[in-house]
BAFI-3210 file (N, C-alpha, C; in Angstrom, 3 decimals, decimal comma, padded with zeros to 6 digits):
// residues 111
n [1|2|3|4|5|6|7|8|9|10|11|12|13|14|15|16|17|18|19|20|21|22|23|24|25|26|27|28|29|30|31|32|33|34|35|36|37|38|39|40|41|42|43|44|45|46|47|48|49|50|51|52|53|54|55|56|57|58|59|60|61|62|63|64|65|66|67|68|69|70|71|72|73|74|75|76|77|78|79|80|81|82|83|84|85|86|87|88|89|90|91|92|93|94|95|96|97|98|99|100|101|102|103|104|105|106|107|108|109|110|111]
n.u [000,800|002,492|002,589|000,156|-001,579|000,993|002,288|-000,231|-000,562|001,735|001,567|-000,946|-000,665|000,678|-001,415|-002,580|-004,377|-005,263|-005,274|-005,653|-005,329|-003,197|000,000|002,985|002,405|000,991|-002,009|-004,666|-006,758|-009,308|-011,433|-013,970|-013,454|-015,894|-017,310|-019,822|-020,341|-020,257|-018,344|-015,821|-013,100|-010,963|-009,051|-006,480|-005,231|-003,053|-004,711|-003,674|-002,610|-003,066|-005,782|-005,504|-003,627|-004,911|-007,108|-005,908|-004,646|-007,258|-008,248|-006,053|-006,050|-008,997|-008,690|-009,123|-009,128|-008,218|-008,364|-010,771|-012,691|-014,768|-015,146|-016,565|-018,409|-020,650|-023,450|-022,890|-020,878|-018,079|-015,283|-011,693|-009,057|-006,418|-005,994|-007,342|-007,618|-008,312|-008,497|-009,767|-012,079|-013,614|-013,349|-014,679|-013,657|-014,465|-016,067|-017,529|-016,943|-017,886|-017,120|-017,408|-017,742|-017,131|-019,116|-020,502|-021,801|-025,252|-028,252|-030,231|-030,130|-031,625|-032,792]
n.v [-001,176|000,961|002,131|003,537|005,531|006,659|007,654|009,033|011,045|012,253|013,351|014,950|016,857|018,525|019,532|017,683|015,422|012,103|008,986|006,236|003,463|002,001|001,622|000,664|-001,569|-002,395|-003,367|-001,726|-001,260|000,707|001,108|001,214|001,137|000,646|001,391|000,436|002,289|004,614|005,777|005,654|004,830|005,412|003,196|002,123|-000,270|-002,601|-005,333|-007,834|-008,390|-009,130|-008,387|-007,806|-005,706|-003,483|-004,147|-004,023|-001,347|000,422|-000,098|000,374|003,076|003,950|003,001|000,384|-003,255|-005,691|-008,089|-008,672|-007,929|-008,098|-008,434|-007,630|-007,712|-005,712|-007,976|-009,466|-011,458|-012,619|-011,626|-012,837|-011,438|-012,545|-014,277|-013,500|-011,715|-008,342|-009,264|-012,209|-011,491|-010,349|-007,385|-004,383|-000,833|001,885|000,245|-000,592|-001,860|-003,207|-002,952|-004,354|-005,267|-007,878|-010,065|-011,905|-014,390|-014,719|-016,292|-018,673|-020,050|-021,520|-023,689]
n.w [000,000|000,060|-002,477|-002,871|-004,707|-005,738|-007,894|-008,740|-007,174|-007,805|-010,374|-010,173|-008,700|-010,304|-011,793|-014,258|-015,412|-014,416|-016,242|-016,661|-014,620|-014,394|-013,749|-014,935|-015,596|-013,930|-012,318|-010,750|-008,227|-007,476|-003,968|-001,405|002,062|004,255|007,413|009,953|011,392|009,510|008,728|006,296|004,500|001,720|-000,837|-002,490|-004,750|-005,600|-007,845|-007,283|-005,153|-001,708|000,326|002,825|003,828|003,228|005,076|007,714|007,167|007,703|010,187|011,436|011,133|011,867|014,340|015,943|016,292|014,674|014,493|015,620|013,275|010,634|007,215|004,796|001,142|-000,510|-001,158|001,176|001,282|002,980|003,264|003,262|004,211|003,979|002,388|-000,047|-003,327|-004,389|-007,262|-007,425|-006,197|-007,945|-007,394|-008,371|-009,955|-007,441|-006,126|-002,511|000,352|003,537|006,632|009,727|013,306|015,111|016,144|019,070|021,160|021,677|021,125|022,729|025,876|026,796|025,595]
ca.u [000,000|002,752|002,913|-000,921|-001,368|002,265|002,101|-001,186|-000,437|002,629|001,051|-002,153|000,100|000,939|-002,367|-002,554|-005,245|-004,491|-006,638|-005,323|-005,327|-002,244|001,001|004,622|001,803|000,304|-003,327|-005,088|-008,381|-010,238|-012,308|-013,855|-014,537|-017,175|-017,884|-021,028|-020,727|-020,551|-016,609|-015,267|-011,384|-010,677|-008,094|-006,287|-004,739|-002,812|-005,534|-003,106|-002,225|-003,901|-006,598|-005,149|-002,944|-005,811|-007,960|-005,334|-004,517|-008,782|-008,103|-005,122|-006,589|-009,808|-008,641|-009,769|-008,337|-008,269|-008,976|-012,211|-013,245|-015,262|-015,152|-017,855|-018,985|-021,903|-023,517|-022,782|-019,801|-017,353|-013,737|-010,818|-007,859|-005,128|-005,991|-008,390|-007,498|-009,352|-009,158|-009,998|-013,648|-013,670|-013,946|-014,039|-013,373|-016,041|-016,573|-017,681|-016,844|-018,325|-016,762|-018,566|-017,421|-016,828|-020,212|-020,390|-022,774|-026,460|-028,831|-030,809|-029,744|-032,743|-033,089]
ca.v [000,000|002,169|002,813|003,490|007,034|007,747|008,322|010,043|012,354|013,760|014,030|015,852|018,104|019,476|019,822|016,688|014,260|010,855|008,674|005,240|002,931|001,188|002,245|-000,293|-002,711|-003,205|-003,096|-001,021|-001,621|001,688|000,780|001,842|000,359|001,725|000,860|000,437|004,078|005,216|006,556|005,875|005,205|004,721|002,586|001,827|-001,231|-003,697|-006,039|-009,310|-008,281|-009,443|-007,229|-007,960|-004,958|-002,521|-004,187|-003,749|000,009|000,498|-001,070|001,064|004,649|003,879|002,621|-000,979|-004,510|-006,742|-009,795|-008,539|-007,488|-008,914|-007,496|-008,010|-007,366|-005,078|-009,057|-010,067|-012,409|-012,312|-011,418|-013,615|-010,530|-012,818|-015,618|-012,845|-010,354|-007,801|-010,011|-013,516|-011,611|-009,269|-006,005|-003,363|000,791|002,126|-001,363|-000,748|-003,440|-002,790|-003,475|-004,745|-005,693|-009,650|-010,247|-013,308|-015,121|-014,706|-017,586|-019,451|-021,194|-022,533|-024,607]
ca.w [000,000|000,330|-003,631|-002,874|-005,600|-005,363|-009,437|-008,859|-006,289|-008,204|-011,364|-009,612|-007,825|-011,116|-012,312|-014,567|-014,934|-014,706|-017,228|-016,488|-013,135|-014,553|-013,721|-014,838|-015,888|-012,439|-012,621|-009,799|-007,665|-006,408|-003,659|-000,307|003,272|005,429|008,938|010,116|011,765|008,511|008,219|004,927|004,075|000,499|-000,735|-004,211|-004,044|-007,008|-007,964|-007,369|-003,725|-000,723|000,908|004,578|004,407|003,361|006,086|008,766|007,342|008,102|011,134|012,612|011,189|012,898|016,254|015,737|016,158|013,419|014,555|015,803|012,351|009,490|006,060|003,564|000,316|-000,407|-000,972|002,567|001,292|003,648|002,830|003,826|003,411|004,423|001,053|-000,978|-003,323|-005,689|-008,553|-007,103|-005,789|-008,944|-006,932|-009,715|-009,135|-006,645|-005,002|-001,061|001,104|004,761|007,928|011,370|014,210|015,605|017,382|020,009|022,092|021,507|020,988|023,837|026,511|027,782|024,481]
c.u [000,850|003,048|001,280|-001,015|-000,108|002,101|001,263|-001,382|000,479|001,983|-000,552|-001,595|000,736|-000,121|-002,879|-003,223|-004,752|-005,604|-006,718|-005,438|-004,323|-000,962|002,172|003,587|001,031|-001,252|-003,806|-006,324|-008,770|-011,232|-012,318|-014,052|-014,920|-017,495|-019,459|-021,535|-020,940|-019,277|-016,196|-013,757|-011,808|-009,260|-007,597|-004,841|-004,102|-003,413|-004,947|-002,523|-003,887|-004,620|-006,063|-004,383|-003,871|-006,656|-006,978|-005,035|-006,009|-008,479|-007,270|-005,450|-008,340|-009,943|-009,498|-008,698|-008,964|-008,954|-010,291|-013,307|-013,541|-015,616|-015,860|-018,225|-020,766|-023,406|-023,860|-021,524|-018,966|-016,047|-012,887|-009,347|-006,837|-004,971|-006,803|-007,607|-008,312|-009,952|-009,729|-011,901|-014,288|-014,656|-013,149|-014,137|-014,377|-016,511|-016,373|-017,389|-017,066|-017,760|-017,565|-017,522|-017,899|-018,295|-020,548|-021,321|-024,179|-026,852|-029,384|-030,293|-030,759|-033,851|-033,297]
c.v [001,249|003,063|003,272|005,047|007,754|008,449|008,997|011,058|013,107|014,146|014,903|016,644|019,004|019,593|018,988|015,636|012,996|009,645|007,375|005,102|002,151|001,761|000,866|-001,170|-003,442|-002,534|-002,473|-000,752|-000,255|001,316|001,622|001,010|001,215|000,645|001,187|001,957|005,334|006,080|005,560|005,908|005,137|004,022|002,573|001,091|-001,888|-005,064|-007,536|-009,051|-008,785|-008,585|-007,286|-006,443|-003,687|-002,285|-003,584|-002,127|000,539|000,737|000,359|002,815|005,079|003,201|001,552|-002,474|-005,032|-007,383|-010,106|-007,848|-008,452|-007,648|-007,803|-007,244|-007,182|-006,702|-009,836|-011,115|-011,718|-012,513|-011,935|-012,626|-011,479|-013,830|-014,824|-011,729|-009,869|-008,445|-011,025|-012,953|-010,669|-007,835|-005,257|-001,830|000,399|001,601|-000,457|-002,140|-002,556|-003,827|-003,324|-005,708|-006,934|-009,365|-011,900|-013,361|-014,508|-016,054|-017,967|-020,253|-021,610|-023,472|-025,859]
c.w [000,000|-001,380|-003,972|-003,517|-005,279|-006,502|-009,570|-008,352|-007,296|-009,453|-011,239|-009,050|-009,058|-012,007|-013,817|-014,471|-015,198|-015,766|-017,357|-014,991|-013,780|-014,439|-013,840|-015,153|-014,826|-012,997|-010,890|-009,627|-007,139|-005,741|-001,884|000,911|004,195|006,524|009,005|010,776|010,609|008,243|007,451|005,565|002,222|-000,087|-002,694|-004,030|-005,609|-006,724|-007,774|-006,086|-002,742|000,245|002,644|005,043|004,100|004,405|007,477|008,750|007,870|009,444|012,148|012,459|011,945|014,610|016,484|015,843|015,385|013,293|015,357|014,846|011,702|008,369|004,810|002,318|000,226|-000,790|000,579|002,588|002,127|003,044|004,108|003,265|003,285|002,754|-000,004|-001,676|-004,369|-006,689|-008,426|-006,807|-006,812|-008,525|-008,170|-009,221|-008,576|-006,351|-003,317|-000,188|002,791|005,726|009,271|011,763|014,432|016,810|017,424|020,536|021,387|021,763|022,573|024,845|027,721|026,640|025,449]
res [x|x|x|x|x|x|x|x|x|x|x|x|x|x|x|x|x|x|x|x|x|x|x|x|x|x|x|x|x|x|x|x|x|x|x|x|x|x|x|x|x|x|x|x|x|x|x|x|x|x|x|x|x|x|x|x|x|x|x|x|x|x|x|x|x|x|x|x|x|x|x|x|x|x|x|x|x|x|x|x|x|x|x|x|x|x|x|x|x|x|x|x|x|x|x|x|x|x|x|x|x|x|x|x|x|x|x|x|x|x|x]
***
């Protein structure tokens, strides 16, 4: 993530539109995740990388642990960052994927 709009920042800093998502032949995912509170990151990611390090950047700019997250497509499929990436679930630009929190116990226990 850390080459995440390096090429697009400098060529927008000189007033320069960019008209491609391909840069050196890498192909490049625009997408967003939203919490259930409704804060927004956006991300732009190379479509053959593994979403784990977008989820964990989410993760550490909203003051969240990880491994009490679940990350889903607007669907409800659940995303596996660590074995998933863009292309394997064919997230295309302007894909949302929503994050919620790890919820435990419920159910009856006087079944």
């Amino acid at each position: 993530m850390s080459n995440m709009g390096s090429n697009d920042d400098k060529l927008a800093g000189k007033g320069k539109a960019v008209a491609k998502d391909e840069d050196d032949g890498i192909v490049y995912v625009k997408f967003s995740i939203k919490g259930l509170d409704g804060r927004e990151l956006f991300f732009k990611v190379n479509q053959d990388k593994f979403l784990v390090r977008a989820f964990r950047k989410y993760c550490e700019e909203m003051e969240l642990e990880y491994h009490t997250m679940h990350f889903m497509l607007d669907d409800g499929q659940r995303i596996r960052g660590e074995r998933q990436t863009p292309k394997m679930l064919n997230i295309e630009n302007g894909a949302e994927i929503v994050a919620a929190k790890l919820q435990t116990g419920g159910g009856s226990s006087t079944l």
